[in-house]
C-alpha positions in Angstrom: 58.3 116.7 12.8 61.2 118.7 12.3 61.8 118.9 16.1 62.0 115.1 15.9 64.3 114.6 13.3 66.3 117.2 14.9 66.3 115.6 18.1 67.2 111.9 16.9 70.0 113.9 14.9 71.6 115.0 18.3 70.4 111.5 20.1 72.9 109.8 17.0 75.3 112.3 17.0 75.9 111.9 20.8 75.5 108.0 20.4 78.2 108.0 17.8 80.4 110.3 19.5 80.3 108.5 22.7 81.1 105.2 21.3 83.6 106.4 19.5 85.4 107.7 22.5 84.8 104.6 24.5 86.8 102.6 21.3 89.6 105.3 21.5 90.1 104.4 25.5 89.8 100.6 24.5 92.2 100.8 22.0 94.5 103.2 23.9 94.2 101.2 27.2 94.9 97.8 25.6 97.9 99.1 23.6 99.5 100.6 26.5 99.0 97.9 28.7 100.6 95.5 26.0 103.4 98.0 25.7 104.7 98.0 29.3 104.3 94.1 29.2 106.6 93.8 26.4 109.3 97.1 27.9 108.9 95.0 31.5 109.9 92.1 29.3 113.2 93.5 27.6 114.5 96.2 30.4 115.5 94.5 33.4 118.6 96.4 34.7 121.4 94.6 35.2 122.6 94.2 39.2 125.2 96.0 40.4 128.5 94.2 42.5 131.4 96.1 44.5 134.5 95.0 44.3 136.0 96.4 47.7 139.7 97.3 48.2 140.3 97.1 52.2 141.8 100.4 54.3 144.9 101.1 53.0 147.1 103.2 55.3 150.1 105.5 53.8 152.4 107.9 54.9 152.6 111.1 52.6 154.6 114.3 53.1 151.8 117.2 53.9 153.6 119.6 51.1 155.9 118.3 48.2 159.7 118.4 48.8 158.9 117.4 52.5 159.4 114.7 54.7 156.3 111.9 54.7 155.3 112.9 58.5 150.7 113.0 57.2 149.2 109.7 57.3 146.4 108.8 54.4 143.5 105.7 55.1 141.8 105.2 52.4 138.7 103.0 51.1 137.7 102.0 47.6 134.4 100.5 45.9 134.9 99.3 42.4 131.5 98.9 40.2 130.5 96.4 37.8 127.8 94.5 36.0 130.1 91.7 36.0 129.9 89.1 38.6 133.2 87.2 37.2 134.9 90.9 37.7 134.5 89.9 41.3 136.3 86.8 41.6 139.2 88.5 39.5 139.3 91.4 41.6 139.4 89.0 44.8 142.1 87.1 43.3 143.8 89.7 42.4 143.7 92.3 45.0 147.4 92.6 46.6 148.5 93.9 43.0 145.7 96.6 42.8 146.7 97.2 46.2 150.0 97.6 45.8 149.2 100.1 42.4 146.8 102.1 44.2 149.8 102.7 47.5 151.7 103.7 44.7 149.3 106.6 43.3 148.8 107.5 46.9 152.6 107.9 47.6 152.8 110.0 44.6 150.5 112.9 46.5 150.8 115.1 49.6 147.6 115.4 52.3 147.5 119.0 50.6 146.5 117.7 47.4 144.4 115.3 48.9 142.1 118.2 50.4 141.7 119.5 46.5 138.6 117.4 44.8 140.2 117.6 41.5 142.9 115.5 43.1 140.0 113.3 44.8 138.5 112.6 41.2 141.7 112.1 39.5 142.3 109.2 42.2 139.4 107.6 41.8 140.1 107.9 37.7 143.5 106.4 38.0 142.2 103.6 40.6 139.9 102.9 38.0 142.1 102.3 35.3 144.8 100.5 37.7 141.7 97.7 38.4 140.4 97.5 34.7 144.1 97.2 33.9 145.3 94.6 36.1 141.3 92.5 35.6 142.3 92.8 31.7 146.1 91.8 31.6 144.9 88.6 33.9 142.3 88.2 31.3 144.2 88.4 28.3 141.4 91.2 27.3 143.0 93.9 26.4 140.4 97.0 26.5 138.0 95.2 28.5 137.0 97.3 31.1 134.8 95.0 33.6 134.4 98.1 36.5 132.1 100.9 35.4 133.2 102.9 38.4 135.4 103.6 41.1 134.2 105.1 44.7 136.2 106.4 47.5 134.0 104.8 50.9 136.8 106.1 53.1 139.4 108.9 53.0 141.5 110.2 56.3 144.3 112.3 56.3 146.2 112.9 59.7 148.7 115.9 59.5 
């Protein structure tokens, strides 16, 4: 008899055990199933638009203090969220144009070679488009472009 009992012990004891883990999966499962519905819900990323600022060709000397004789092409992609940022930056463009020739004038093809000079290019491009979209706005601070990438950069010595 004592087998018995013993037996019908283990028989409960695995009986328990398993149905236990099968309501630990249920639960798990169903929880986790209703918790990507609800992140699929609330993360949807936002779409990305470029903004893009045509070739722009400049003369630069190849060393300060020299002559400008080294000729610079350059492309641009500005990034934003904003799909209005767009029809700004179109509107806009000859003035962000004309800033960016102006940063460009400011550098030799030397410089041009260093990447610290590459990055604070794009920086200053950057701020020249956020600055231009947000005076025409009236939105002082707003910064609708979230990046600035050079597409195309040439320099002919």
């Amino acid at each position: 008899m004592n087998k018995l009992v013993t037996a019908g012990v283990i028989v409960l004891a695995i009986a328990i055990g398993a149905g236990a883990t099968f309501g630990v999966m249920h639960f798990l499962q169903t929880h986790g199933a209703a918790h990507a519905r609800d992140t699929a819900k609330t993360e949807h990323p936002k779409p990305i638009y470029f903004a893009d600022l045509s070739s722009i060709v400049v003369s630069v000397p190849p060393q300060a203090g020299a002559p400008a004789t080294s000729y610079v092409q350059i492309g641009m992609q500005f990034a934003t969220h904003d799909e209005r940022a767009l029809e700004s930056f179109n509107t806009l463009q000859p003035i962000i144009k004309s800033q960016v020739i102006n940063l460009l004038m400011n550098e030799t093809s030397a410089a041009l070679q260093n990447p610290t000079t590459r990055a604070e290019l794009i920086q200053n491009s950057l701020n020249v488009a956020n600055a231009v979209l947000a005076k025409d706005a009236g939105k002082a601070g707003d910064n609708p472009f979230d990046a600035a990438y050079i597409t195309n950069l040439v320099v002919q010595d």
